[in-house]
Phi, psi and omega in degrees: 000143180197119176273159176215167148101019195280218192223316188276317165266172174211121173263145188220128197223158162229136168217140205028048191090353162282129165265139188237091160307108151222139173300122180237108206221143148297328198235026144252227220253021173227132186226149195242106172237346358255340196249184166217130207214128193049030191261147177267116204284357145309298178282303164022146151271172175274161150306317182309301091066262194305344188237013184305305210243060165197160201278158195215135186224121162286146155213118200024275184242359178240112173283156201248102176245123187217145148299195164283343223262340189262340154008283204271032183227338189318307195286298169314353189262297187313285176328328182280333182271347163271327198291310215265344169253001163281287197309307194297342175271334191279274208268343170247346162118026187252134182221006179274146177266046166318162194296156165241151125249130163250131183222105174313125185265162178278311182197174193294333153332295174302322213275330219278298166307339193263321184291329199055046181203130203278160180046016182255137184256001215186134178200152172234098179269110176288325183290333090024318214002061211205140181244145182251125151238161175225103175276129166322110190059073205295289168342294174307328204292321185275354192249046175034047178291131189291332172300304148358269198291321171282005148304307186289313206275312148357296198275299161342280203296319035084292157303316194278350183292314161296319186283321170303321189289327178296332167301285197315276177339293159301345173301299178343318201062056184219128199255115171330328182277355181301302177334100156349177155240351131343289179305303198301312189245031177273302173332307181296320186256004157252345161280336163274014139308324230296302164264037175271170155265110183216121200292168200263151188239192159252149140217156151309130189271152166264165199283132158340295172292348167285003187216046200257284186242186211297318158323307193292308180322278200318305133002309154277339182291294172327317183265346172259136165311303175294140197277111181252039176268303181289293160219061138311333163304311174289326208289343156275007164249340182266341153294295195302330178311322190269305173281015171081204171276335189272019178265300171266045157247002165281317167334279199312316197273344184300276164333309154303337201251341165268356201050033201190086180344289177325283187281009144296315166300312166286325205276326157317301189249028162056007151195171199305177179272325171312301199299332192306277197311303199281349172277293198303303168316324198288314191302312196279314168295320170303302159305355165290321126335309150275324137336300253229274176312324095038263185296325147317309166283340159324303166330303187271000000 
């Protein structure tokens, strides 16, 4: 899951020689998810439902359920769905074509009711094995505006990555929840990161056990300043920074063979998760801290 277009955090990215501020939040208007959650199966539309009047393209292992209004968007979706099945062999190890669905939501209504989940433009259904979109700035997107389109590709790229980990794992014989949720969806948004250029920012860390699972997550998003989607992100970029890219799929295979996130995690990186979490807390408050004295003196 991953909100964008917020108030509290701020990622500065350069992309194709623009620097681009975007504001990164829990509490405005875009959320990304792998699950499906708190929906009343009374109201629920069916897949079947949502896809009666709309056109279907297999492209390779991903079937396409599209309107006329998603037409001109198709050829850019495909690229991004190869691009995004490159990258996913690369860093979590997945190379099998299990079945996909993609599917175009109509409206913020459709996407909401199905998802059981508010302000989303973009899900990932494991039961399912189907990604939902509502793409952002539709208009910009078709006249091909570059924020538009790295937005667009973003949100792909983002799902499917949740659909290789749920794929690797189950090869695995490892059921996704041993993994936080701190992983699943820092992994995702930093591979759809993977060739931005993006300066380090501060926040207050939320505690590691506020972000295990979808309760606790949902939760924290309320109740923390800090966005933790933004960082779940750091917290998988400062592992790679530090053990390179290929730490997490030592994670991923650690984990399988202990059944047991924690201890998958030492046996990777030669060290505990506690010490991970109290260096990676000790850092981001010294910067933060520093920010703040910083910004102060500006001031005075």
């Amino acid at each position: 899951m991953r909100d964008s277009m917020g108030k509290r955090a701020v990622f500065t990215l350069i992309l194709c020689g623009v620097l681009v501020i975007l504001a990164v939040s829990s509490a405005v208007s875009v959320s990304m998810m792998y699950v499906l959650s708190g929906q009343n199966s009374r109201s629920v539309p069916t897949k079947e439902q949502v896809t009666e009047h709309m056109n279907k393209e297999i492209y390779k292992h991903t079937a396409i359920y599209y309107t006329a209004d998603e037409k001109p968007l198709l050829d850019l979706t495909k690229l991004t769905l190869d691009y995004a099945k490159r990258i996913s062999q690369i860093i979590v190890g997945y190379k099998g074509t299990a079945p996909l669905e993609l599917i175009f939501f109509s409206d913020e209504a459709e996407i909401e009711q199905y998802s059981g989940l508010k302000n989303v433009v973009g899900f990932y259904s494991e039961q399912e094995q189907m990604i939902g979109l509502l793409p952002e700035e539709k208009k910009q997107l078709l006249k091909k505006d570059e924020l538009a389109v790295f937005m667009y590709k973003q949100l792909i790229i983002h799902e499917y990555t949740h659909y290789a980990f749920h794929q690797k794992t189950r090869q695995m014989g490892t059921a996704t929840s041993v993994f936080p949720l701190w992983f699943h969806e820092g992994l995702s948004e930093w591979v759809a990161h993977y060739d931005v250029v993006i300066d380090p920012i501060t926040f207050s860390v939320v505690p590691f056990d506020q972000l295990t699972t979808d309760r606790k997550w949902q939760k924290s998003r309320m109740e923390y300043e800090t966005d933790v989607y933004l960082q779940s992100f750091y917290m998988i970029k400062d592992l790679t920074d530090t053990f390179g890219e290929g730490i997490i799929l030592t994670i991923i295979n650690k984990t399988a063979e202990t059944q047991d996130f924690e201890k998958g995690f030492e046996a990777a990186t030669k060290e505990s998760l506690k010490r991970f979490e109290h260096d990676f807390t000790k850092a981001y408050e010294k910067k933060k801290t520093a920010l703040e004295r910083q910004v102060s003196n500006a001031v005075s």
